[in-house]
C-alpha positions as CSV (number, residue, x, y, z in Angstrom):
1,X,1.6,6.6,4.0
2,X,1.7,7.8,7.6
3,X,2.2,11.2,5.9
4,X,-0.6,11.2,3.5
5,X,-3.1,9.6,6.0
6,X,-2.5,12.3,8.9
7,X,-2.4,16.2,8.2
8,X,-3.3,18.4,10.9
9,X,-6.4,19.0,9.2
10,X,-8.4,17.3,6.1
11,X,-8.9,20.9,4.7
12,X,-5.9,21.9,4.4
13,X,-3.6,19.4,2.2
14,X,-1.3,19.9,-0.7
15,X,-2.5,18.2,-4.0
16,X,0.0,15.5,-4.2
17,X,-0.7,13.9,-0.9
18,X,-4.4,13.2,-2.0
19,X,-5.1,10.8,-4.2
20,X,-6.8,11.6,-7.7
21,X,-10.5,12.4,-7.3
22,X,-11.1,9.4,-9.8
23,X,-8.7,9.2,-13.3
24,X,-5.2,10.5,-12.8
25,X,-2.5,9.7,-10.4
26,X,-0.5,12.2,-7.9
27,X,2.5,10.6,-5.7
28,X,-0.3,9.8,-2.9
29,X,-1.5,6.8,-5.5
30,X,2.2,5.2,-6.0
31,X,2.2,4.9,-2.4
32,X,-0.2,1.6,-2.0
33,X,0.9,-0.3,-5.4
34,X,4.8,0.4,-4.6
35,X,4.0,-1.8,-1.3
36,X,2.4,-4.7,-2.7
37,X,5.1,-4.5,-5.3
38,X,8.1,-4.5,-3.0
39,X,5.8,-7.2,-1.1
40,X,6.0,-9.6,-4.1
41,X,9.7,-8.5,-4.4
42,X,10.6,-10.4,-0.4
43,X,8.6,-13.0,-1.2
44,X,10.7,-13.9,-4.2
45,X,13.9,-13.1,-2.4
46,X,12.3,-15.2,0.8
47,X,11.0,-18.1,-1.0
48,X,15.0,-18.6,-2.6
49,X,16.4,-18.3,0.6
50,X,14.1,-20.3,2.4
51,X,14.3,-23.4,-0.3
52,X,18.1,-23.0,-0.6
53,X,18.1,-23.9,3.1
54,X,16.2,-27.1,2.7
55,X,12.3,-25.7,2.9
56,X,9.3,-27.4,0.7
57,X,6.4,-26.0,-1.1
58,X,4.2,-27.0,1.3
59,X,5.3,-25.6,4.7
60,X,6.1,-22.3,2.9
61,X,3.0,-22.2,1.5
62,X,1.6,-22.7,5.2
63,X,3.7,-19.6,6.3
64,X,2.7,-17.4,3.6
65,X,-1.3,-18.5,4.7
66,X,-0.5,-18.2,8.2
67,X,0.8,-14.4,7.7
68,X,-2.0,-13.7,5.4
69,X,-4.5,-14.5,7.6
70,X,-2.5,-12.3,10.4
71,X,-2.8,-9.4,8.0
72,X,-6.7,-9.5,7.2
73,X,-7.6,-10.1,10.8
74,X,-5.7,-6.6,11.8
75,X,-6.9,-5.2,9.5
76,X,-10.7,-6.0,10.5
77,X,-9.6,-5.4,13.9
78,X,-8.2,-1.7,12.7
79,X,-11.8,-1.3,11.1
80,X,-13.9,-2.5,14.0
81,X,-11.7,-0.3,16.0
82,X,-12.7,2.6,14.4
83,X,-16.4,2.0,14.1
84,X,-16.4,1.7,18.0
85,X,-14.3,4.6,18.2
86,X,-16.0,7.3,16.1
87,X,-19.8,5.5,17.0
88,X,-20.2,5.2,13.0
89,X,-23.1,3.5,11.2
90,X,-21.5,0.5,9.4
91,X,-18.8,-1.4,9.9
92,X,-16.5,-1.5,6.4
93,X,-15.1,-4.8,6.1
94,X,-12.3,-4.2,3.2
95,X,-9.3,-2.3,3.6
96,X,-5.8,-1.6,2.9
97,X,-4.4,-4.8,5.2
98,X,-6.9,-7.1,4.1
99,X,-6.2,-6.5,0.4
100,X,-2.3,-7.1,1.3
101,X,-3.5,-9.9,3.2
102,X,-5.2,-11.6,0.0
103,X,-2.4,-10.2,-2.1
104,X,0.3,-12.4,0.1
105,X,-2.1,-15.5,-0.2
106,X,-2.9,-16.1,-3.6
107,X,0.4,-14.0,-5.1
108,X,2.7,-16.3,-2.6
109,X,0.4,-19.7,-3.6
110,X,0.9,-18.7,-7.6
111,X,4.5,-17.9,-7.2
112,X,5.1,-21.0,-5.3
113,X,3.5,-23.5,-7.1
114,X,4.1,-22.1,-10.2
115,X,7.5,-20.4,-10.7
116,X,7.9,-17.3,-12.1
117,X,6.7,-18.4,-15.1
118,X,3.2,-19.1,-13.6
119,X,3.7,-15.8,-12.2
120,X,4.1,-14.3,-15.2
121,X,1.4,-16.2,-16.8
122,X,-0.9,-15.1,-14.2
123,X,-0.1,-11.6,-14.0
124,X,-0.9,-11.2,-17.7
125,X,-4.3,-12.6,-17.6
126,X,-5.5,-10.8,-14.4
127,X,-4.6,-7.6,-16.2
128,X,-6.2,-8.5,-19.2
129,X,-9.3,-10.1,-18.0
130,X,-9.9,-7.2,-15.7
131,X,-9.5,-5.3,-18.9
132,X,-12.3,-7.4,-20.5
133,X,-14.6,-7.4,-17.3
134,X,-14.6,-3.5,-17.0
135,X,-14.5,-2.5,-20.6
136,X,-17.1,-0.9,-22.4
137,X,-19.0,-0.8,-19.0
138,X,-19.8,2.7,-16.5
139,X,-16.5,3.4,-14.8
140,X,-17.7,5.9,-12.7
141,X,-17.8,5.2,-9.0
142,X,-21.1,3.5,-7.9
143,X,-21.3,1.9,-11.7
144,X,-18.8,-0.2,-12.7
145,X,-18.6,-3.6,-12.1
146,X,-16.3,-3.7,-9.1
147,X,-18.8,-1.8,-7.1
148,X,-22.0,-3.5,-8.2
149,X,-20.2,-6.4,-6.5
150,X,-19.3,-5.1,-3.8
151,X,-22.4,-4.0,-2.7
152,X,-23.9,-7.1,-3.5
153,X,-21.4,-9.0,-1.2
154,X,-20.5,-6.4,1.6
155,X,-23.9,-4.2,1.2
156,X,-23.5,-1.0,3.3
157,X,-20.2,-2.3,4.4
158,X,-17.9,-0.4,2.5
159,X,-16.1,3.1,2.9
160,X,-18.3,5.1,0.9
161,X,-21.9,4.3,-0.2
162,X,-22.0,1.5,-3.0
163,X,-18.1,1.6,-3.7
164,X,-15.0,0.6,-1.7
165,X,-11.2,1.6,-3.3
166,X,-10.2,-2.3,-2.1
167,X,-12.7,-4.0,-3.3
168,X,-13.1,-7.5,-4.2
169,X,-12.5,-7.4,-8.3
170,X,-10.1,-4.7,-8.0
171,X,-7.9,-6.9,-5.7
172,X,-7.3,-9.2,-8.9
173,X,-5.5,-6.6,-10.7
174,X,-3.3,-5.9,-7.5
175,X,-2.9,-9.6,-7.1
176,X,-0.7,-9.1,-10.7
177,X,1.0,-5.8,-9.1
178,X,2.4,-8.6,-6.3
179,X,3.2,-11.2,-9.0
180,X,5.1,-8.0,-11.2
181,X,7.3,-7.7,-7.9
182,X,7.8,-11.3,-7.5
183,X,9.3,-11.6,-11.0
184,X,11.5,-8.2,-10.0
185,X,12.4,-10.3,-7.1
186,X,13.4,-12.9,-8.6
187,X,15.5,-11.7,-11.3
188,X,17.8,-9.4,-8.5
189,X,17.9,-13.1,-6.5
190,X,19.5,-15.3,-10.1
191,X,20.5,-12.4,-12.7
192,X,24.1,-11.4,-13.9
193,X,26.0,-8.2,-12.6
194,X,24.1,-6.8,-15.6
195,X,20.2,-6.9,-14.5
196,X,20.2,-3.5,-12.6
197,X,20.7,-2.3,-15.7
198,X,18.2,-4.7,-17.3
199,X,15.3,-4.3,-14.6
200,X,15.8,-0.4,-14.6
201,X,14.7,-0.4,-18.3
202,X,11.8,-2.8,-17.7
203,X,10.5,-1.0,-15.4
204,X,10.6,2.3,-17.4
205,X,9.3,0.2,-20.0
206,X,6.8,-1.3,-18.3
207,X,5.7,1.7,-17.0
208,X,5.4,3.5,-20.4
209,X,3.0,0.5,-21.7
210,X,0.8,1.6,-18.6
211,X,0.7,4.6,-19.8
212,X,-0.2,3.7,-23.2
213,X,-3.0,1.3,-22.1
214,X,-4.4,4.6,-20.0
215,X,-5.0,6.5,-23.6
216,X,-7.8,3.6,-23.8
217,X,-8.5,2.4,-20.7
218,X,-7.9,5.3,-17.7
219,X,-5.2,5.2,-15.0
220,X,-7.0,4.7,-11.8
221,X,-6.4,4.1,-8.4
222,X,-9.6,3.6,-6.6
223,X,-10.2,1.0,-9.6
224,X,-6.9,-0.6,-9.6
225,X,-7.2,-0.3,-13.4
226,X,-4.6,-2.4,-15.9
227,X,-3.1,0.3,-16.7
228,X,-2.3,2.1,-13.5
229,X,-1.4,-1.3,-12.0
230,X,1.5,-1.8,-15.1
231,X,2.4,2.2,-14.6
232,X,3.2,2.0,-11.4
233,X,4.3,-1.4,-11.0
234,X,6.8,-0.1,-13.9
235,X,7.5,2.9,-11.6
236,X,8.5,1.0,-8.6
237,X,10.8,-1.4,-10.3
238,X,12.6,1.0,-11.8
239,X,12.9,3.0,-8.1
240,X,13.8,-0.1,-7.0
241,X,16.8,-0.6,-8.8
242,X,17.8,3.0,-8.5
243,X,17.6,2.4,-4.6
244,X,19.6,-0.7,-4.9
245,X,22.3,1.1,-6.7
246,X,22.8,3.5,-4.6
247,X,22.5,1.6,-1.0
248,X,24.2,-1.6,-2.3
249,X,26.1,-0.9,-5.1
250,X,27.8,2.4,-4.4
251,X,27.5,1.7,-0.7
252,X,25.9,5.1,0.0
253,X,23.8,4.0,2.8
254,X,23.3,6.1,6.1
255,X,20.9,8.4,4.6
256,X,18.2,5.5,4.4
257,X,18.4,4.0,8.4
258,X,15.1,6.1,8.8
259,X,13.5,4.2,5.9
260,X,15.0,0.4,7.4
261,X,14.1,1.6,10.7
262,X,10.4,1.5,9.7
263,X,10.4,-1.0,7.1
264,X,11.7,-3.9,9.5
265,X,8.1,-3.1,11.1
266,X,6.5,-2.1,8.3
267,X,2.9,-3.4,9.3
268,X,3.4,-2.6,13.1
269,X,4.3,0.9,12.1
270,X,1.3,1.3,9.6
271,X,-0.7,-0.4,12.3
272,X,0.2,1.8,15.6
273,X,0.3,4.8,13.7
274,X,-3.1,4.2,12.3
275,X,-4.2,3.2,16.0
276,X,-2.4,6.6,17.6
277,X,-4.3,8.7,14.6
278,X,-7.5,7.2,16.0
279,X,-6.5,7.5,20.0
280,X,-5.9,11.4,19.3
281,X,-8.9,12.0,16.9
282,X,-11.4,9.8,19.8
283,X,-10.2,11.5,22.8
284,X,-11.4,15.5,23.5
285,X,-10.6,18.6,24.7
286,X,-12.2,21.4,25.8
287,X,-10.6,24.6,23.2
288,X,-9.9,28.2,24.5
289,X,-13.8,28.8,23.5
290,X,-15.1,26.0,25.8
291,X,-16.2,23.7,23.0
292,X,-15.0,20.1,22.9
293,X,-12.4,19.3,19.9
294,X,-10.3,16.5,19.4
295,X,-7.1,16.5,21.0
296,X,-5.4,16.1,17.4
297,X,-7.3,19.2,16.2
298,X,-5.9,20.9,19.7
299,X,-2.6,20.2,18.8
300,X,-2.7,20.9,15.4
301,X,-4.5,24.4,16.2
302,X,-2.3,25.2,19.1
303,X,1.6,24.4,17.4
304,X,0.8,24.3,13.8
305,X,-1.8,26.5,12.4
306,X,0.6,29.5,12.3
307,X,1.2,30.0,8.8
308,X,-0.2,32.1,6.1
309,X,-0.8,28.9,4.2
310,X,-2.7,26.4,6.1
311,X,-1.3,23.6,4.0
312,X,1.8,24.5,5.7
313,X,1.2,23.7,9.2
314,X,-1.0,20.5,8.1
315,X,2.1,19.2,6.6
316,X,4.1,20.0,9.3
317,X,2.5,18.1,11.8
318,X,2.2,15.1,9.5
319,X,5.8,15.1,9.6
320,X,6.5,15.8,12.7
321,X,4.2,12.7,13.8
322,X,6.0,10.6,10.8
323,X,8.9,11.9,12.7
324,X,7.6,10.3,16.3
325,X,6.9,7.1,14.9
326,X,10.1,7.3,13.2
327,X,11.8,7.3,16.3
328,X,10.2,4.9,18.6
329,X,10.9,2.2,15.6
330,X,14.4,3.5,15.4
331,X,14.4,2.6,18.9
332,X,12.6,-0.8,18.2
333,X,15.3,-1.2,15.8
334,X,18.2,-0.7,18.0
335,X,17.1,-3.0,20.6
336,X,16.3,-5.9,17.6
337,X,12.6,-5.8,18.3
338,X,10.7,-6.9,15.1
339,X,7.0,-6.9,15.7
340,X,6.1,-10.0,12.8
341,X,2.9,-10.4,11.4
């Protein structure tokens, strides 16, 4: 994500790491729903390891409330840093960390009090009653049901006029997302040597039923539809059990100590990054011509912009400040430093 969210310039960015202007999906949209997935996948593996050792219902259920809460507040704090920092109009109050945050609460509370059956249970209806709410209905951006609420609720508080991609009824679709990786979870926690093989073709079938269910209801990110929540929820498992071949199974694992490097801090590192990205954007420079830029547009101008193809260089320093971050939680990482939230 630090990728997506941070080319050198807005203008310039290969197809796939944007999302879909509305129906359709590129890589950029299995980036959010692979999270909360893998989210409900540690809180199954968690929740076992914490009751094998003698843990109840109830204090895990305050941890998991605790942390939720921790989320959402950084996340406002992320948002009311950026309204101070770029002097906009309104405030938005959803966003990508309080969405996870609400995911982790009720996902954890329905996993925990009701197995993964409940989970199951639950997963099924909150696709197909968000099915039922939104069909036959506008689905077009300020239309459909999801936004009508949330302007009734938030009002001009949301990222773009009348609509916001984490909304409140589009959460209870990626609520089930959580409680689909919760069930993956669990099964890798109690299955047989044989449920790699099992959860690999659940996910790719899973993830062919999404696809189906788009032929009649579209694949959507910004409205977390049914379908695109069982696609990709389909697609992560079944990455998921590929990575766990390879790493754990066949022991091929020094190519991914970049990827645990950042994903023992994988909040802090979405967090600082975010906060760096709005650091370098707020501060400015005065350019060759004597206007005032941004010191991120400098930079990107001054060491990246050199290619035929502007999409180049944009990319380019998106990795290269992937790359920084990267390091300094390598570093973190070295030194045992595990920023929790």
């Amino acid at each position: 994500m630090i990728v997506v969210n941070d080319p050198g310039t807005w203008s310039a960015v290969y197809p796939q790491l944007l999302h879909a202007e509305w129906d359709g999906w590129t890589y950029t949209d299995t980036i959010f729903p692979f999270f909360l997935f893998l989210v409900g996948v540690s809180m199954a593996l968690s929740f076992g390891r914490r009751r094998d050792e003698g843990a109840d219902v109830a204090s895990l259920f305050r941890h998991v409330a605790a942390r939720a809460a921790a989320i959402v507040a950084v996340g406002v704090a992320l948002n009311v840093t950026s309204f101070f920092a770029f002097h906009k109009e309104h405030l938005r109050y959803p966003g990508v960390l309080q969405r996870i945050g609400v995911c982790v609460l009720v996902g954890g509370a329905i996993f925990l009090f009701g197995g993964a059956r409940g989970a199951a249970i639950a997963a099924a209806a909150l696709l197909v009653g968000y099915w039922a709410l939104l069909v036959g209905g506008p689905l077009d951006a300020t239309g459909n049901p999801g936004a009508r609420l949330d302007h009734a609720v938030f009002g001009a508080h949301t990222w773009k006029p009348g609509w916001d991609p984490e909304g409140l009824l589009s959460t209870l679709p990626a609520i089930a997302t959580t409680l689909l990786g919760a069930l993956a979870g669990e099964r890798l926690r109690t299955g047989t040597r044989g449920r790699l093989r099992g959860l690999f073709a659940a996910g790719l079938a899973t993830a062919a039923a999404g696809l189906a269910w788009g032929r009649v209801f579209p694949i959507n990110k910004s409205l977390w539809t049914s379908s695109y929540a069982l696609l990709m929820s389909g697609l992560a498992c079944a990455s998921l059990t590929a990575c766990v071949w390879i790493v754990d199974v066949r022991g091929w694992k020094r190519w991914a100590a970049p990827l645990l490097w950042l994903g023992r801090n994988a909040i802090a590192a979405f967090t600082l990054s975010t906060l760096g990205a709005i650091a370098l954007i707020a501060a400015k420079v005065a350019g060759s011509d004597g206007k005032q830029r941004s010191l991120w547009t400098a930079i990107y101008r001054t060491v990246f912009d050199r290619f035929e193809d502007p999409r180049l260089g944009s990319l380019l320093f998106a990795l290269s400040y992937l790359a920084l971050w990267t390091l300094v939680f390598g570093v973190l990482y070295r030194r045992r430093v595990f920023i929790k939230i």
